[in-house]
C-alpha positions as CSV (number, residue, x, y, z in Angstrom):
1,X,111.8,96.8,136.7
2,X,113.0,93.8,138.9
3,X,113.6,91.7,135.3
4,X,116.1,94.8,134.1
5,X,117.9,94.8,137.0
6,X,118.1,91.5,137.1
7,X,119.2,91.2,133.3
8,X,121.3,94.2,133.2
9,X,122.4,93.8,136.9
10,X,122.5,90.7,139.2
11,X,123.0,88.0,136.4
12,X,126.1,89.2,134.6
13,X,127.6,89.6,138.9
14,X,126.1,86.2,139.5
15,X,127.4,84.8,136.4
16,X,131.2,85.6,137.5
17,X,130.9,83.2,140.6
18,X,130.3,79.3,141.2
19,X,127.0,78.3,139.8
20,X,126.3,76.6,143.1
21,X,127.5,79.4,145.6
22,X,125.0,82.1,143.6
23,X,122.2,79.8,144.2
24,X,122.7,79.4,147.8
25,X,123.3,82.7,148.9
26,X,120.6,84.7,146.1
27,X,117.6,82.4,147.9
28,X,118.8,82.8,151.1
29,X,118.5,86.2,150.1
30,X,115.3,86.4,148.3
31,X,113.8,84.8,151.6
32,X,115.2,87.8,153.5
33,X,112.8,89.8,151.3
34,X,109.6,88.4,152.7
35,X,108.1,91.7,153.9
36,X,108.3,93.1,150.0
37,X,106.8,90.2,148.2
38,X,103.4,92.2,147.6
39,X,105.4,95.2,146.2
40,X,107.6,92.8,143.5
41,X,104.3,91.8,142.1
42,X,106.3,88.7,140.5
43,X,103.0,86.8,140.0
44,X,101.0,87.2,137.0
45,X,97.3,85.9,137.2
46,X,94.0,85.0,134.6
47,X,90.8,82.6,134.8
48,X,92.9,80.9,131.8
49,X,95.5,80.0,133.5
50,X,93.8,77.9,136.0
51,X,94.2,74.5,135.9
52,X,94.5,71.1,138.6
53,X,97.3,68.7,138.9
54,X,95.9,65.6,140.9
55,X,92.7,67.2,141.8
56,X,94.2,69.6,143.7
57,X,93.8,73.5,142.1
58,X,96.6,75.8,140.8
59,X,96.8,79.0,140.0
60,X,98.7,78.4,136.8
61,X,100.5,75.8,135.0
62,X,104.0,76.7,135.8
63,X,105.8,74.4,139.0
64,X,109.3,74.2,140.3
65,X,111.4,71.2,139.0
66,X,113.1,69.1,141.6
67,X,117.1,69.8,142.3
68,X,116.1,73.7,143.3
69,X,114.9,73.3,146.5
70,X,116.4,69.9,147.8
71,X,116.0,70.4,151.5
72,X,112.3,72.3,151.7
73,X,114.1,75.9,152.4
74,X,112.8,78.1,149.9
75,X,108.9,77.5,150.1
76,X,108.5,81.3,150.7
77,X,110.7,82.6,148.2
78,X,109.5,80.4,145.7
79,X,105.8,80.9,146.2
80,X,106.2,84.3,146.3
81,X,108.1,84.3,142.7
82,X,104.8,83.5,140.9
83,X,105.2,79.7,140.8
84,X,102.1,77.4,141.5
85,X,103.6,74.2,143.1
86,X,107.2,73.2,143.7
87,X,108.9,69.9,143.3
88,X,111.1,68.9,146.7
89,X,114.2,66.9,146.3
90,X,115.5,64.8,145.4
91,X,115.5,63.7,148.8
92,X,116.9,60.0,150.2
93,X,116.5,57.7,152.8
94,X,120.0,59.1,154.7
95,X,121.3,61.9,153.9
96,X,123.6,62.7,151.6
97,X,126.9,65.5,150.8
98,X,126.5,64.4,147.0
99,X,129.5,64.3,144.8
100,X,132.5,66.4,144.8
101,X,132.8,69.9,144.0
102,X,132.6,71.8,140.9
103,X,129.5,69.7,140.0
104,X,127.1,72.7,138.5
105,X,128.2,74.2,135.6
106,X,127.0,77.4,132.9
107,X,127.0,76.5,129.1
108,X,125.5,80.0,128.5
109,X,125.9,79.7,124.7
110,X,123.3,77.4,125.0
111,X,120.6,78.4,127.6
112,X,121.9,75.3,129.2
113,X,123.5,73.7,132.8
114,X,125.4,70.3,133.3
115,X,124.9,69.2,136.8
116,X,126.6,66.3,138.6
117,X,125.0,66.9,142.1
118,X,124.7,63.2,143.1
119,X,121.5,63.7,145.5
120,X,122.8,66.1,148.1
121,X,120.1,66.5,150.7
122,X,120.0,66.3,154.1
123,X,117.8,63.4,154.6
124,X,114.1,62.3,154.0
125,X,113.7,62.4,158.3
126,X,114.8,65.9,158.6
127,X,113.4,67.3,155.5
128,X,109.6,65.9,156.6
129,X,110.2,67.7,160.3
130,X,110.8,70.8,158.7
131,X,107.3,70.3,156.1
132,X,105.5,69.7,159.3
133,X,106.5,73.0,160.9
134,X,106.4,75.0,158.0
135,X,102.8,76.8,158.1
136,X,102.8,78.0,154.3
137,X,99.9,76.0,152.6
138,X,101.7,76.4,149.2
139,X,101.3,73.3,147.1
140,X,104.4,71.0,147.0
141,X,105.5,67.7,145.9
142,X,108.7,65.1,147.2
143,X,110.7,63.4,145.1
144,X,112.4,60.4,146.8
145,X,115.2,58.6,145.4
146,X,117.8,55.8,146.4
147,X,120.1,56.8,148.9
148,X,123.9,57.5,147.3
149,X,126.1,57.8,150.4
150,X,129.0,55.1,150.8
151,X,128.7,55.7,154.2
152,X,125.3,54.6,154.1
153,X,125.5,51.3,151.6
154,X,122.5,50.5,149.8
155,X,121.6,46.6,149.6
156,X,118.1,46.7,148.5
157,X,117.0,49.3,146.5
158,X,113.4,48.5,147.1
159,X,113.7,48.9,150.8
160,X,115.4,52.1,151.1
161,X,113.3,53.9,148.6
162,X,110.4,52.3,150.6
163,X,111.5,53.5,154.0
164,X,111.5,57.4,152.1
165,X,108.0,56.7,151.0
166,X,107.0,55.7,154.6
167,X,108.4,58.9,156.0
168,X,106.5,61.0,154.0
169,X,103.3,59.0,153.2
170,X,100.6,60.6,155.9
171,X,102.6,64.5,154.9
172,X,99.7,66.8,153.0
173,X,101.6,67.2,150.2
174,X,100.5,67.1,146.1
175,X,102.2,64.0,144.8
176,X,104.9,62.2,145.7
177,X,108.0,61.5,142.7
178,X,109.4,58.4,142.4
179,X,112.9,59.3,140.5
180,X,114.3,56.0,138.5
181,X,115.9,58.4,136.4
182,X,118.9,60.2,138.5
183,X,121.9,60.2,135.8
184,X,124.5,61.3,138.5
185,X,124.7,58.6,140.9
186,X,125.7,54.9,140.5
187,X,123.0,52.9,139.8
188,X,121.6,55.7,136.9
189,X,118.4,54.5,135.1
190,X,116.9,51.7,137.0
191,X,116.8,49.2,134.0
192,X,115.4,46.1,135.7
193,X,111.4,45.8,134.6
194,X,111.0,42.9,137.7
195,X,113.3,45.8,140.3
196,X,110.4,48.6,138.9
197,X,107.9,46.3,139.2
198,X,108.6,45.1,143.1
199,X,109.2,48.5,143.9
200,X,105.7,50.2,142.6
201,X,104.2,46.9,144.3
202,X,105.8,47.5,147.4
203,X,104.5,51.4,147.7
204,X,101.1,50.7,146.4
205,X,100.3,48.6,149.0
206,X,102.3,51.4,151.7
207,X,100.1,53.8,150.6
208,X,97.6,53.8,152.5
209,X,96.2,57.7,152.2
210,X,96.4,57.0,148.3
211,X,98.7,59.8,147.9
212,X,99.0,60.6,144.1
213,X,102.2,58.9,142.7
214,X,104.2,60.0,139.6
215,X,107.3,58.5,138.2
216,X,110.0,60.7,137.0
217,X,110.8,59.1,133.4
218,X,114.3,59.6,131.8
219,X,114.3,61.1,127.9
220,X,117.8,59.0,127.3
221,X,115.5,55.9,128.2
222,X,114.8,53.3,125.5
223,X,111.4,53.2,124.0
224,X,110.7,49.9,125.5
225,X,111.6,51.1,128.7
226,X,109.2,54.1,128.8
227,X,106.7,51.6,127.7
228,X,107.2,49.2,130.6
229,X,107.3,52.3,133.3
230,X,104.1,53.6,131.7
231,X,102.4,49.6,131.8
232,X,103.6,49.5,135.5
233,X,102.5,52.3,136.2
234,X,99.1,51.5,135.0
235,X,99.3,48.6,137.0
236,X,100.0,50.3,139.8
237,X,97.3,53.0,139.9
238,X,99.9,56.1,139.7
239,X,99.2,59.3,138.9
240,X,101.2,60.1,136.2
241,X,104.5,60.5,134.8
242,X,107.4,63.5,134.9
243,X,108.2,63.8,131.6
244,X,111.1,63.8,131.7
245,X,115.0,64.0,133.8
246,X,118.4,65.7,132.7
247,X,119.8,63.8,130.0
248,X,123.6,62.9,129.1
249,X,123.6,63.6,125.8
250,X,125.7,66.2,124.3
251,X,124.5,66.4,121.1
252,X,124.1,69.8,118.7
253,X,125.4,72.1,121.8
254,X,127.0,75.3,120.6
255,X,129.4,75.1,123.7
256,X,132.9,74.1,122.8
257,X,133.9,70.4,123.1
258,X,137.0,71.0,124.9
259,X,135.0,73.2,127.8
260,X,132.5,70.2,127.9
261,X,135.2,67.6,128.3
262,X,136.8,69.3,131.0
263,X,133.6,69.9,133.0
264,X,133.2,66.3,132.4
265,X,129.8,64.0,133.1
266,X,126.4,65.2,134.3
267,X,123.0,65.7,133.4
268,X,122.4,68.1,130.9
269,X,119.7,70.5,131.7
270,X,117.9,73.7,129.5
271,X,116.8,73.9,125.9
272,X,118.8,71.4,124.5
273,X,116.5,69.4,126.4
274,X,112.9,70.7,125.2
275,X,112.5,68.9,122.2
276,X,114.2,65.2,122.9
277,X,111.4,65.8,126.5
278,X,108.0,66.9,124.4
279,X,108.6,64.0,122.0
280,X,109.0,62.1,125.4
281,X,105.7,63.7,126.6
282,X,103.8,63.1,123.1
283,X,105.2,59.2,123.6
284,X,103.6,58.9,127.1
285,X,100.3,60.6,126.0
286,X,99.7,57.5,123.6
287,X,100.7,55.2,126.5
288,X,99.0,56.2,129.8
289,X,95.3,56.3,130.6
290,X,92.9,58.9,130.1
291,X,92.5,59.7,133.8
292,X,96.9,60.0,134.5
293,X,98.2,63.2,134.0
294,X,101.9,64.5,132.4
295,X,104.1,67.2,134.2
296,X,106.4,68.6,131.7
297,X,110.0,69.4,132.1
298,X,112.6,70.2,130.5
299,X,113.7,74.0,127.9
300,X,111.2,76.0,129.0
301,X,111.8,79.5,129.2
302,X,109.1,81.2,127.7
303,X,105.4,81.2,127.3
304,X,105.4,79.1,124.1
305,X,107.6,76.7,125.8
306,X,104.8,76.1,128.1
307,X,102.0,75.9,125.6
308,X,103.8,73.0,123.3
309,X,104.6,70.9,126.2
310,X,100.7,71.6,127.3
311,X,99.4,71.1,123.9
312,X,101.8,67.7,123.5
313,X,100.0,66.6,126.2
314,X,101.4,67.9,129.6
315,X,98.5,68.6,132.0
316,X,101.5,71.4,133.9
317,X,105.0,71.8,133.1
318,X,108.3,72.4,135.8
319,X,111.1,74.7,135.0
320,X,114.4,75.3,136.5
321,X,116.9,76.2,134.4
322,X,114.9,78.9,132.5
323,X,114.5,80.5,135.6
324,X,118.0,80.6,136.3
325,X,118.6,82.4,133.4
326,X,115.1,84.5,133.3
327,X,115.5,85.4,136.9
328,X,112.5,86.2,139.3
329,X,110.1,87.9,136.8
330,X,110.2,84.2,135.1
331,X,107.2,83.4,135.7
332,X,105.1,86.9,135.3
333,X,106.6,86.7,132.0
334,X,105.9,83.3,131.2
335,X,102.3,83.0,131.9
336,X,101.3,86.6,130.8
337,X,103.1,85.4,127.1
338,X,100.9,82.0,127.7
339,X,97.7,84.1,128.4
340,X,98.1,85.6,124.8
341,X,98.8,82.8,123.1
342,X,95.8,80.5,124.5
343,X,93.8,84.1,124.1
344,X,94.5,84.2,120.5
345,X,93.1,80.9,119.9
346,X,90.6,80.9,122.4
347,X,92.2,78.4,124.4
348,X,92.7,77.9,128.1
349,X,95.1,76.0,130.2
350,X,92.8,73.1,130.6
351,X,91.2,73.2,127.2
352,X,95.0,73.1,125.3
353,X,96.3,69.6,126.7
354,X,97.0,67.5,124.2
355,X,95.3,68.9,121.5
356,X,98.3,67.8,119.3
357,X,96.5,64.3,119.2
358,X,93.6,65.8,118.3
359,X,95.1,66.5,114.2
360,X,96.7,69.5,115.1
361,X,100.6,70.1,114.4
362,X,102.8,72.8,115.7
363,X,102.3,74.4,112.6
364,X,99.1,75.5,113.6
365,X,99.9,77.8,116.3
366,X,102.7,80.0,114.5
């Protein structure tokens, strides 16, 4: 019921209005709606689905990308909606207004958003008061990045991303995100191999209650570049890897190029994205060790969008765009069409990762 109304209802009102605006005011909202969680039933559940991202157990594969919840707000809400873990964040060293406004835009012929935030947040010390006082033990990762705030000028890129880390480091969270990959702010892609390296140095040796680390990969990075993130971050001990950021490509979009142009840059989000980010998670497979894991992102709106990036080699994937244009029963829907699918080929969450590299094709799970 709550999917029709939201299909037939809320999104074609919501689609009228700023992009941004809607998502402000509908979680605000949605958080208003704590008492009826139970009675929305907006999680779907199965032994199958069960699976563990850095040791730690979830309740399905399905997380929150980062961008959604910048400030820690929405933990509730987003819980409640069915998800197993969210991703906080972006969230700098000072805080941050972002770039100017209109910097979230619709390309609903394609299932798609172009966003040009710039890391709005309200800062790393205010975001880590409010996870201390927040009682809800739903799992949740940070992602920290390098401050982008002219008011605030960044010398040393190693020390500010450092002084997020140490804000956060002793916080009972699931992993921290290290994002090198933000294509809205100035510095973009961190290209430097020494500048990775002296930064993955500098918060290995900071972290001292071994909190899991992954590093958020771009897909419009060069192959040699994945290859000396994935090496460092061998060297390094980290978790694993986010496979993979918005991208700034434009290519094969149904949207017209005159409505592109005047929206202008940003990182393109949706399912464009799915298939340049699972050939970036089949790439990373090869690389990493045995033992590091792969959280998908990127297209995924359905069930079968969650089983290729799982069987590509993605231990859990993280969606945000797909449930911006699914709506609340996202995830119900999601993992019930997953259950089927693993179901028909006797399969389970755990038991489908990376099977791809195993012989298999896409081909054989029609």
């Amino acid at each position: 019921m709550i999917d029709l109304i939201y299909q037939k209802i809320l999104k074609p009102v919501f689609f009228c209005f700023d992009p941004e605006l809607i998502h402000k005011y509908s979680m605000l909202g949605f958080q208003y709606l704590k008492p009826i969680y139970p009675v929305l039933n907006l999680n779907y559940s199965h032994p199958d689905l069960k699976t563990k991202l850095a040791n730690k157990p979830l309740a399905n594969p399905i997380g929150l990308a980062s961008g959604f919840d910048k400030n820690a707000l929405y933990l509730d809400g987003i819980s409640a909606m069915g998800f197993a873990f969210e991703e906080i964040g972006s969230v700098t060293r000072y805080p941050s207004a972002g770039n100017p406004k209109p910097r979230l835009f619709r390309l609903i012929e394609d299932d798609a958003l172009i966003n040009r935030m710039g890391l709005n947040n309200i800062g790393i010390e205010s975001v880590r008061q409010r996870l201390i006082q927040h009682k809800n033990n739903f799992p949740y990762g940070i992602n920290i990045a390098k401050t982008n705030n002219l008011a605030y000028p960044v010398d040393n890129e190693i020390e500010d991303i450092l002084a997020c880390f140490n804000y956060v480091k002793d916080l009972n969270c699931l992993y921290i995100a290290i994002n090198l990959s933000c294509p809205n702010t100035k510095s973009g892609i961190i290209q430097e191999g020494k500048l990775i390296n002296d930064l993955l140095k500098e918060i290995y040796q900071a972290n001292t209650n071994n909190l899991p680390i992954f590093l958020k990969l771009s897909p419009d990075s060069s192959a040699d570049l994945v290859e000396t993130f994935v090496d460092l971050g061998i060297r390094y001990k980290v978790q694993g890897y986010i496979c993979g950021n918005t991208s700034l490509t434009r290519v094969d979009l149904k949207t017209k190029t005159t409505l592109l142009t005047s929206y202008g840059i940003g990182g393109l989000s949706g399912k464009p994205l799915k298939k340049l980010n699972i050939n970036l998670v089949k790439t990373v497979f090869k690389l990493k060790l045995a033992d590091q894991e792969i959280i998908g992102c990127g297209g995924i709106f359905t069930g079968n969008d969650v089983f290729q990036y799982l069987i590509a080699g993605a231990n859990v994937v993280q969606a945000y765009t797909g449930f911006i244009y699914q709506g609340p029963a996202f995830t119900h829907k999601a993992n019930l069409e997953l259950f089927k699918i693993l179901n028909k080929y006797d399969l389970t969450v755990e038991k489908s990762i990376g099977i791809l590299h195993d012989g298999f094709s896409f081909g054989d799970f029609p």
